[in-house]
C-alpha positions as CSV (number, residue, x, y, z in Angstrom):
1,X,101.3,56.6,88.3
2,X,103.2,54.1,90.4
3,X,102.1,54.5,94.4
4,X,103.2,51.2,95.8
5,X,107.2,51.2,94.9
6,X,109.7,52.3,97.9
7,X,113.2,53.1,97.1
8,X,114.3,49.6,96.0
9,X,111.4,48.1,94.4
10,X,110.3,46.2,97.3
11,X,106.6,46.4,98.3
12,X,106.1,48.1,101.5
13,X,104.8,46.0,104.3
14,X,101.6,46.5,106.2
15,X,101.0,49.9,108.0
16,X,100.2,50.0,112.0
17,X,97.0,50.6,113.1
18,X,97.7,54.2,114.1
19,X,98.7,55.1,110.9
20,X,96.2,53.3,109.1
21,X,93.5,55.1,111.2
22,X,95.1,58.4,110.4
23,X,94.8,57.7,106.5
24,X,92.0,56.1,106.4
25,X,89.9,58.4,108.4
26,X,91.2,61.4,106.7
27,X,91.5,59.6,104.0
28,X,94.9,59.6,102.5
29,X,95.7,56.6,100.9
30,X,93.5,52.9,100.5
31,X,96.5,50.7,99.4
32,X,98.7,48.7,101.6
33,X,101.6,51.3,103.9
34,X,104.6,51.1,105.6
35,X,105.0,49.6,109.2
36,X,105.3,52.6,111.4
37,X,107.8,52.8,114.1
38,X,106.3,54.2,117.7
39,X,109.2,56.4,117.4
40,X,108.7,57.9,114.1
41,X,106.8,60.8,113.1
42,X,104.3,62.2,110.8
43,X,104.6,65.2,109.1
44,X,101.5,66.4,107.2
45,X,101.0,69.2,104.4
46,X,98.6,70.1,101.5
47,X,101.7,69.6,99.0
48,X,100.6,66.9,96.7
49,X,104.3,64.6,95.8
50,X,103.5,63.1,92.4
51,X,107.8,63.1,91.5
52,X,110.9,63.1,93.2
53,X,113.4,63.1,91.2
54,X,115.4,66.7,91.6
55,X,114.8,67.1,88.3
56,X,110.9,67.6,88.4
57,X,111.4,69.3,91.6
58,X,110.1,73.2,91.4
59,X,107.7,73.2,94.5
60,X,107.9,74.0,98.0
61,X,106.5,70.6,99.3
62,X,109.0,68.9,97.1
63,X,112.4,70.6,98.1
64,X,110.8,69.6,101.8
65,X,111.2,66.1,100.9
66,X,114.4,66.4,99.4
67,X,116.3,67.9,102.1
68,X,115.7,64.4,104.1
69,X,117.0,62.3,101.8
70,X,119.6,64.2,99.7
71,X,122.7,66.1,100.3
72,X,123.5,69.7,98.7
73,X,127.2,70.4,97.9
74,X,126.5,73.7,100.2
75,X,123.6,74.3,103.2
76,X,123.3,78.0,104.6
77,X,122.7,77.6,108.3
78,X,120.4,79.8,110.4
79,X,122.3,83.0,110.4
80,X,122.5,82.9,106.4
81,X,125.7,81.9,106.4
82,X,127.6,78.8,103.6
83,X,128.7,75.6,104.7
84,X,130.4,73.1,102.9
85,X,128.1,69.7,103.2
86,X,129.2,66.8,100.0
87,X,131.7,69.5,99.2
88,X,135.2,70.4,101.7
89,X,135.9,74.0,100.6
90,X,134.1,77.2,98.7
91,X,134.7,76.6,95.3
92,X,137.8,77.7,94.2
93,X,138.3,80.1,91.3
94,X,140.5,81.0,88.5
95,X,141.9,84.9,88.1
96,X,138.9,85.3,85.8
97,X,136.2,83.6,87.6
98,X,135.3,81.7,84.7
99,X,136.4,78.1,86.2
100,X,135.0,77.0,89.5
101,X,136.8,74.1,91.5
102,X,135.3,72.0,93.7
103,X,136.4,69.3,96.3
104,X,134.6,67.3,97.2
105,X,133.6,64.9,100.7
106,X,135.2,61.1,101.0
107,X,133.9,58.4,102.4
108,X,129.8,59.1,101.1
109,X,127.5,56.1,100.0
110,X,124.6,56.4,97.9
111,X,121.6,54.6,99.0
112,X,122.1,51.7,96.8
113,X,125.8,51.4,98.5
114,X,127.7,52.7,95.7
115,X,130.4,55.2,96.1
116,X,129.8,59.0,95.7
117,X,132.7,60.3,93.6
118,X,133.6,63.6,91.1
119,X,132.0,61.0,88.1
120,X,128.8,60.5,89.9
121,X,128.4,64.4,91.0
122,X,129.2,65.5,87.0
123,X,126.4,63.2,85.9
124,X,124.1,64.6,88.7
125,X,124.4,68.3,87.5
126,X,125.1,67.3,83.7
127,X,121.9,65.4,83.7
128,X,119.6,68.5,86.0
129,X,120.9,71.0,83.4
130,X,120.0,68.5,80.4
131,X,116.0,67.6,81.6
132,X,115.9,69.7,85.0
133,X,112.1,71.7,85.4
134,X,114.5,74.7,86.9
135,X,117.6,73.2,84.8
136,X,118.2,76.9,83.1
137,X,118.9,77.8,86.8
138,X,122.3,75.9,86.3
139,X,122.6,76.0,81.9
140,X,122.2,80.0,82.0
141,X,125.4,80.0,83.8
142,X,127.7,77.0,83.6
143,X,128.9,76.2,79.8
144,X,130.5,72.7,81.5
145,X,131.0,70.1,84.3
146,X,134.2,68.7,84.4
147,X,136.2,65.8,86.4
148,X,139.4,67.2,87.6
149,X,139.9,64.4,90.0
150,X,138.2,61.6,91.6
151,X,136.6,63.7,94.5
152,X,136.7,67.2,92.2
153,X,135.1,68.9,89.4
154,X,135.5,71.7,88.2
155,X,132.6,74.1,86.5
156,X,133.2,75.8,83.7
157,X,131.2,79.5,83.5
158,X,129.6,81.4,81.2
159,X,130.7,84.5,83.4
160,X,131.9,84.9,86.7
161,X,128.5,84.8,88.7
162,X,129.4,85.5,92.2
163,X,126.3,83.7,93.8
164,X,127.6,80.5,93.2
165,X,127.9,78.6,96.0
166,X,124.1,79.8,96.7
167,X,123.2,78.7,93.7
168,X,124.9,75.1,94.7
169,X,123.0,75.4,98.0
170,X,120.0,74.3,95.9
171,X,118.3,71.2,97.1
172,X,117.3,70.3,93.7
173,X,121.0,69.8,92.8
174,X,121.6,67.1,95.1
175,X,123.8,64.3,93.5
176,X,122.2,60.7,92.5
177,X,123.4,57.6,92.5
178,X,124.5,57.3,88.8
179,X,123.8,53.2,89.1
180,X,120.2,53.3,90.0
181,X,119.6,56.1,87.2
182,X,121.6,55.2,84.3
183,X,118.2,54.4,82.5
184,X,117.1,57.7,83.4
185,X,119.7,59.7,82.4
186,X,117.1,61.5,80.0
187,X,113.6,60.8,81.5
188,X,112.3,61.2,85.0
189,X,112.7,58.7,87.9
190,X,109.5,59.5,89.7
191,X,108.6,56.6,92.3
192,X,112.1,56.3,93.4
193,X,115.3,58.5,95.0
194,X,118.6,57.1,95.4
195,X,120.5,59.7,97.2
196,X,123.5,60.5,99.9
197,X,120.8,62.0,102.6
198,X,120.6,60.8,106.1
199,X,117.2,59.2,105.1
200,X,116.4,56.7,102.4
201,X,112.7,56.6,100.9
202,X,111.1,53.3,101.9
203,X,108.1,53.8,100.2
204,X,106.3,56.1,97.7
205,X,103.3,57.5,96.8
206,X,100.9,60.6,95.8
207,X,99.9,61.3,99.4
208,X,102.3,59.8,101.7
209,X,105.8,59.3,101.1
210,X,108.3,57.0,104.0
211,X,112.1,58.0,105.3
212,X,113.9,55.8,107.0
213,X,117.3,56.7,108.3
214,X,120.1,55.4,106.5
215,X,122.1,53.9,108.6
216,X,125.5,54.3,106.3
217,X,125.1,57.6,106.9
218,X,128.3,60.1,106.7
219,X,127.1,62.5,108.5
220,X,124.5,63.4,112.1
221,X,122.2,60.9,111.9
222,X,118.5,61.5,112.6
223,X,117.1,61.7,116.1
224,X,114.3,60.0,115.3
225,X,113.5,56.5,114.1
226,X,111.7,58.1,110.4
227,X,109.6,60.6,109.0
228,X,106.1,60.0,107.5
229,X,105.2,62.9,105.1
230,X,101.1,62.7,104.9
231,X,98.8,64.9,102.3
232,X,95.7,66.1,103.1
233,X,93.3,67.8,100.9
234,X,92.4,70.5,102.7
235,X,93.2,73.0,105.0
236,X,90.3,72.6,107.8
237,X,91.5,68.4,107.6
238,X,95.6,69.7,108.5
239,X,94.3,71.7,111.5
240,X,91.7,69.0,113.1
241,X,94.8,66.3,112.5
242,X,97.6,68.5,114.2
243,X,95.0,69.5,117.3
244,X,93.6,65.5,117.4
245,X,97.1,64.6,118.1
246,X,97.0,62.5,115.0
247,X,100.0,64.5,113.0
248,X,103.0,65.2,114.5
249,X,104.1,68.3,113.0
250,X,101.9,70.4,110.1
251,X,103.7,72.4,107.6
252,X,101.8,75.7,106.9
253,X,101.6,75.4,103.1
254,X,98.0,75.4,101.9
255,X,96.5,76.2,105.4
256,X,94.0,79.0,105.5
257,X,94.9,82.1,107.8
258,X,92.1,81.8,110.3
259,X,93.3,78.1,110.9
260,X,97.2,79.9,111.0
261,X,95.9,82.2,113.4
262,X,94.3,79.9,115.4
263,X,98.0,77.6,115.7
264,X,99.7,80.6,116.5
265,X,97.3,81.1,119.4
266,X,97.7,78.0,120.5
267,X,101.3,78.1,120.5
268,X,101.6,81.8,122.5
269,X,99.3,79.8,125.1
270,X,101.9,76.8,124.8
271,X,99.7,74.4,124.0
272,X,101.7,73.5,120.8
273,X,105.1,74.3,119.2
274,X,106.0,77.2,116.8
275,X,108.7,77.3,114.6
276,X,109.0,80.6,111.7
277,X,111.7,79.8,108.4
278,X,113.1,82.8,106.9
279,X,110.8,84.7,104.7
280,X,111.7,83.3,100.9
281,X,108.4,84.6,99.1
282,X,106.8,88.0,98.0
283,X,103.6,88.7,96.9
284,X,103.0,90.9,94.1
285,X,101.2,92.6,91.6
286,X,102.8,92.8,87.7
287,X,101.2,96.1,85.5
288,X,101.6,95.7,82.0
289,X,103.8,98.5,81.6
290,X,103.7,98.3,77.3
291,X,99.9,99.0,76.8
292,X,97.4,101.8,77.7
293,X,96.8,102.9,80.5
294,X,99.7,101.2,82.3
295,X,102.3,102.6,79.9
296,X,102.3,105.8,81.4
297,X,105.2,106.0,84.4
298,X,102.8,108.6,86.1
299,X,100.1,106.3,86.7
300,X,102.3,103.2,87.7
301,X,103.6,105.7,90.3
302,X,100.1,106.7,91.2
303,X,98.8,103.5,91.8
304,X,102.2,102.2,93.6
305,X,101.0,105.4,95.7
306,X,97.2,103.8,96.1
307,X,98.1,100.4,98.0
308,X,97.5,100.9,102.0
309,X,99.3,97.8,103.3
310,X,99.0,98.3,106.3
311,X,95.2,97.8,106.6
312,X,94.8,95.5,103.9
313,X,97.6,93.1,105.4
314,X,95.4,93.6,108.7
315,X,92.3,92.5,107.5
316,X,93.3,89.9,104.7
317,X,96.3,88.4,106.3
318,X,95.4,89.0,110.2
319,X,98.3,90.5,110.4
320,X,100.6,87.2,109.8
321,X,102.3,88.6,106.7
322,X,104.4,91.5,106.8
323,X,104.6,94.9,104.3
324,X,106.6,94.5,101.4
325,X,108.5,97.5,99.7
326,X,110.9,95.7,97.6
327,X,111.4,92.6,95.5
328,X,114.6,91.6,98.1
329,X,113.2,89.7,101.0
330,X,114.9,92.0,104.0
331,X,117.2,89.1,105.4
332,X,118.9,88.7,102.4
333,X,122.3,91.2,101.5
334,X,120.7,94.2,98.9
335,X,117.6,94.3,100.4
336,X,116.1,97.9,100.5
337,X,113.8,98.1,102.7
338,X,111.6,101.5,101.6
339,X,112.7,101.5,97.6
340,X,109.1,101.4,96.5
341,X,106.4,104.4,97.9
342,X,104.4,104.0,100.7
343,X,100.6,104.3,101.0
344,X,100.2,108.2,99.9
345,X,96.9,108.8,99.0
346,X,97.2,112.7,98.1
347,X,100.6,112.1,96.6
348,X,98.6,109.7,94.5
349,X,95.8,111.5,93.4
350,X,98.4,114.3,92.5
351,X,99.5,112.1,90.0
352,X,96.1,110.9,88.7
353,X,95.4,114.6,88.4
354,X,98.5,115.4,86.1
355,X,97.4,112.5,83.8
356,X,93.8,113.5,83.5
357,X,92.2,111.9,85.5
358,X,89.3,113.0,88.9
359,X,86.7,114.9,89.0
360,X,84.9,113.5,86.7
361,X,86.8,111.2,85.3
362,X,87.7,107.7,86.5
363,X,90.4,105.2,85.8
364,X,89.4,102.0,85.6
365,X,92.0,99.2,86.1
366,X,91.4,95.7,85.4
367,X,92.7,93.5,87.8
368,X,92.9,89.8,87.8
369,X,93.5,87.5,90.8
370,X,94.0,83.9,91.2
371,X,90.8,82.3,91.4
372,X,91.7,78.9,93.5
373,X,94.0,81.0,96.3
374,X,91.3,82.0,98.6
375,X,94.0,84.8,100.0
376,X,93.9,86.4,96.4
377,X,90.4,87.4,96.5
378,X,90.2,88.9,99.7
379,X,93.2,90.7,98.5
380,X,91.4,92.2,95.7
381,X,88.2,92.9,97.0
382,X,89.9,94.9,100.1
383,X,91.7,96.7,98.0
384,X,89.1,97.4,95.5
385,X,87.3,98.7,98.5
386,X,90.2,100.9,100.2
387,X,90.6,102.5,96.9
388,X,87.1,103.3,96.9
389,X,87.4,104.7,99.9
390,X,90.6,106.8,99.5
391,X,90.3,107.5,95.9
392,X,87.0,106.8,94.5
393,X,86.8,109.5,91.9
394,X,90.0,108.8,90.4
395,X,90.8,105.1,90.0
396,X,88.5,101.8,90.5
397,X,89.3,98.4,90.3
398,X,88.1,96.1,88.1
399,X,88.0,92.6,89.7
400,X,88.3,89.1,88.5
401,X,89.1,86.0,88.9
402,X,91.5,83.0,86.7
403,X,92.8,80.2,87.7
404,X,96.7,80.2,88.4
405,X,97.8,77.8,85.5
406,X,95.2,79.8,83.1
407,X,96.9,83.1,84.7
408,X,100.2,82.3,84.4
409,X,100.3,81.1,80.8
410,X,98.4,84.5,80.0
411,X,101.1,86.6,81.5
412,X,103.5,86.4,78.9
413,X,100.9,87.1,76.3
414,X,100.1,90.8,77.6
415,X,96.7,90.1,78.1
416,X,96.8,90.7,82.0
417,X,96.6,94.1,83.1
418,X,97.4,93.7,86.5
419,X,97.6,89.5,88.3
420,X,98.8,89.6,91.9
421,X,101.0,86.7,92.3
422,X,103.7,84.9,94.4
423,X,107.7,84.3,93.3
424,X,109.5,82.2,95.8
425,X,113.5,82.3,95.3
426,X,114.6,78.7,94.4
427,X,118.2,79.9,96.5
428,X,118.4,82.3,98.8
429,X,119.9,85.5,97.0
430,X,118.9,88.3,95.3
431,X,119.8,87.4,92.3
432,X,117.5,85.2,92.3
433,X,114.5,87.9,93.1
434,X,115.8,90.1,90.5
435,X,116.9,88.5,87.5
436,X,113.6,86.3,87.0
437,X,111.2,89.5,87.2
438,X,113.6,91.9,85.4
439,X,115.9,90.2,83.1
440,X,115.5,91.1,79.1
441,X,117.5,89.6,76.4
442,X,115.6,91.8,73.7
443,X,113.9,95.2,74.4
444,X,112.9,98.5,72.4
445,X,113.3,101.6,74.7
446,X,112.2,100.7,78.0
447,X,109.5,98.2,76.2
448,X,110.9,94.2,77.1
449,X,110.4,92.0,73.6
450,X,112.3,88.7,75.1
451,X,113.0,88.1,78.6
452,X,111.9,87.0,82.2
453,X,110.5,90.5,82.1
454,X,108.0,89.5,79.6
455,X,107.2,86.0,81.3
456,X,106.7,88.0,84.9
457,X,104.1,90.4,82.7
458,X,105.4,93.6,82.7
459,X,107.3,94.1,79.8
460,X,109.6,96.5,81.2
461,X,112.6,97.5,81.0
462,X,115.4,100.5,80.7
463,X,118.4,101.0,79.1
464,X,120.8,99.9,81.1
465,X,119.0,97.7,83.5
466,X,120.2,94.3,81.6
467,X,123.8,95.2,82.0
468,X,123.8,96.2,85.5
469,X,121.6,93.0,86.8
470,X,124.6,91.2,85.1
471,X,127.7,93.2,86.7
472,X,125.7,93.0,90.1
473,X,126.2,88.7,89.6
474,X,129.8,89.2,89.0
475,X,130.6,91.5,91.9
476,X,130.9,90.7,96.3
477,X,130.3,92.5,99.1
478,X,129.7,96.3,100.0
479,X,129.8,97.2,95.8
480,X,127.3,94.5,95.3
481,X,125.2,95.5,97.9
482,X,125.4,99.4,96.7
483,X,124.4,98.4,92.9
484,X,121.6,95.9,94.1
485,X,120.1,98.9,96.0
486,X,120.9,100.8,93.1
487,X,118.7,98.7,91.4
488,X,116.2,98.4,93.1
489,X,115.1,102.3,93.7
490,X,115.6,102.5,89.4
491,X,113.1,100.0,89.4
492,X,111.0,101.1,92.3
493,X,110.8,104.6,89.9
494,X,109.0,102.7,87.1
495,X,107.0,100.7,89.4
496,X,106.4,97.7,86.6
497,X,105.9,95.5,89.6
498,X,104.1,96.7,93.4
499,X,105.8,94.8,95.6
500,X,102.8,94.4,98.7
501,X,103.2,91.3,101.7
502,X,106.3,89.1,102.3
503,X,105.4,85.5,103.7
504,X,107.5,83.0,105.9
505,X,107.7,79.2,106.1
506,X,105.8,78.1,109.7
507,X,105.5,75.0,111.2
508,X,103.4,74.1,114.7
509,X,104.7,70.3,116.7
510,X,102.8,69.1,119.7
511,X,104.4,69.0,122.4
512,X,105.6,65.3,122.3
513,X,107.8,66.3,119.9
514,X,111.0,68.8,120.1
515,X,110.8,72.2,118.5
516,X,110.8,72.5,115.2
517,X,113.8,74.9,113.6
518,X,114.1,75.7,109.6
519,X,117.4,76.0,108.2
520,X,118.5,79.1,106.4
521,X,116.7,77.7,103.2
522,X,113.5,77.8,105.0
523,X,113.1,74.2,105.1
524,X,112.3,72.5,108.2
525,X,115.4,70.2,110.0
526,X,113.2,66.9,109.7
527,X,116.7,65.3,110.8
528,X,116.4,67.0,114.5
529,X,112.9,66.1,115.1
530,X,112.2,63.7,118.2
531,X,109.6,62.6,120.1
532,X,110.0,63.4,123.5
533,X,109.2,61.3,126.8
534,X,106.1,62.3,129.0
535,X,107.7,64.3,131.7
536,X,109.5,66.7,129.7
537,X,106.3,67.7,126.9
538,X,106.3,71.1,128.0
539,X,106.5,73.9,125.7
């Protein structure tokens, strides 16, 4: 895999000594790096970056990247709200919602100075939906992409899908320069991105990746003079970097939650800087709602009835997460806050009473967590305790371990009873929560044959259910709202999925550098980062 290549093929020059130290001491990286500027910064994570081009992108630590050095047609700002960025308007569209029209921004140069135009956005989208990771995202619901005019397109639906312009918000459908990928129109680009962002990628590799503002920039240009992304391998190397002083600012991916704690501590006492994104991901536990025992509405209610978040979010989490009683995160418009039960243990063993089981009998419930998330186990084994506790002589946990990439592919396969597991929303709506745990194209009664349901592992659904997640994409405002509720508490009833902690994006700056702040994608504003002179580092 290429590590030495920036953005135009040039090899990157020698790195200062700073830097060096950093990586090699870590260590990060052995080849030759970039020159660092004393006014740029470093950014560290655990997210390993082996691609960039938006069509590989699916992960958090990638979409980071991304929103330094490409442009969406749309951004949602800090209260939630849409803003046009490479596009002038909201779309515009037709009496039947089926075409959307899009203008789009003059006077925008790609990295490689060529002109961004309607022809160079069709063959940015044309060629996500083609060989994109998430291209079904935009395939499921746009039949074609269209050149109107020389700054407009126009997208031709499948059905009106009011979510649109959130979908378009997407940093993963950021436009690229047609020149420098015209050989890559049906492969990956990995080593290289040729965007419209305010920074260009100067160098490339694995662990670090190089931004460099771009200094043709149409837009705000960055406050600082770049941004070094660095990987570390673990989480106790992330926290001894950001206290050393020897990272700038850490992103909270892949950290542990005693070393979390711990930043948070240090940032109440002002000793660093805290910044908290909108929450984008739930937690969750699937029960395979098609097979014995699970298959019995009663117990899925009982055990939705058995979960005490509240204590288990305590101890596993330290309290940093926050109860979840939905699959909506609560910012977003159809959230519900209290659709699924709360912790009701003699509601619960009610219901493991009608269906047989206590005194005497116990139910035992396999349950499989995800061996390499440390979080996951603790999960499991505190609840496997609380039930104990609570309930004891009607239910008991099973507990074991499999690797995510062994869990996941087993999901779809019905051989998972119950997997806790994360979904993160590639765009914030909740659509986008809904459709990609409930959705089925193919069912038997409330059993899912072919569907997201089936590839979330619950292989549930009701009659019904298909049509109204559909109508609920086609309608705006309070009726949305309403049937997304709606939804929700018909779900909540089944209980297919137990929806238990929400998390949120964090990020902690020392306090050379200015606050951090995450836009409403939960993505940090690497743009607005600065560092800041000696007499005003106070927090």
């Amino acid at each position: 895999m290429p590590t030495t290549r920036g953005s135009h093929g040039r090899r990157p020059t020698a790195t200062a000594a700073s830097l060096a130290t950093l990586l090699l001491a870590l260590p990060l990286l052995v080849a030759c790096q970039p020159r660092r500027s004393s006014q740029s910064l470093i950014v560290a994570t655990k997210s390993r970056i082996d691609s960039l081009d938006p069509v590989q992108a699916s992960r958090i630590g990638v979409m980071q990247v991304l929103s330094g050095l490409g442009d969406p047609l749309y951004a949602i700002d800090d209260n939630g709200r849409l803003e046009p960025r490479l596009a002038t308007t909201l779309p515009v569209l037709s009496g039947d919602g089926l075409r959307a029209r899009i203008p789009l921004r003059r006077g925008v140069l790609f990295h490689d100075g060529t002109r961004f135009d309607a022809a160079a956005m069709a063959f940015s989208l044309r060629r996500f939906m083609a060989i994109g990771t998430l291209g079904y995202q935009l395939s499921e619901r746009v039949e074609s992409v269209r050149v109107t005019a020389p700054y407009e397109i126009e997208l031709v639906l499948k059905r009106p899908f009011s979510p649109l312009p959130r979908l378009l918000s997407a940093i993963f459908l950021t436009p690229v320069s047609p020149t420098a990928y015209r050989r890559y129109r049906d492969k990956p680009l990995n080593d290289r991105f040729v965007g419209t962002g305010p920074y260009a990628l100067s160098f490339f590799g694995g662990q670090q990746q190089r931004l460099t503002p771009w200094p043709r920039y149409w837009g705000k240009r960055p406050a600082n003079a770049g941004i070094d992304l660095v990987t570390l391998s673990n989480s106790t190397a992330l926290f001894g970097a950001l206290r050393s002083g020897e990272v700038d600012l850490l992103l909270n991916g892949g950290l542990e939650i005693d070393h979390q704690q711990a930043l948070r501590r240090d940032a109440a006492a002002g000793r660093l800087r805290e910044a908290i994104g909108p929450s984008q991901e739930i937690s969750l536990v699937s029960l395979l709602s098609d097979q014995p025992p699970l298959n019995r509405p009663g117990l899925r209610q009982a055990v939705a009835r058995s979960l005490d978040r509240a204590t288990i979010i305590r101890r596993v989490t330290l309290g940093l997460r926050s109860p979840q009683r939905q699959l909506v995160p609560p910012d977003l418009p159809g959230s519900d806050p209290t659709a699924w039960p709360a912790y009701d243990p003699a509601g619960a063993r009610a219901l493991y009473r009608q269906a047989g089981y206590c005194g005497g009998r116990v139910l035992t419930l396999p349950f499989t967590y995800r061996s390499d998330i440390p979080t996951d186990r603790l999960f499991a084994l505190t609840w496997q305790a609380q039930l104990r506790r609570d309930l004891g002589d009607c239910v008991t946990l099973e507990v074991s371990g499999m690797e995510s990439t062994t869990a996941y592919s087993q999901l779809d396969k019905g051989a998972l009873t119950m997997l806790f597991y994360d979904w993160i929303g590639d765009y914030p709506d909740a659509e986008n929560f809904l459709m990609p745990l409930l959705s089925c194209s193919k069912a038997e009664g409330n059993r899912c044959l072919k569907g997201n349901s089936v590839l979330g592992g619950s292989f549930w659904t009701a009659p019904g259910l298909e049509a109204e997640l559909r109508r609920s994409s086609q309608l705006d405002g309070p009726e949305r709202v309403a049937l997304l509720v709606a939804i929700q508490r018909r779900v909540a009833a089944a209980s297919p999925y137990l929806p238990v902690w929400l998390s949120a994006p964090a990020a902690w700056g020392g306090l050379g550098v200015s606050q951090p702040r995450f836009d409403g994608s939960g993505r940090v504003r690497l743009g607005e980062l600065r560092r800041l002179p000696a007499g005003a580092r106070m927090p």
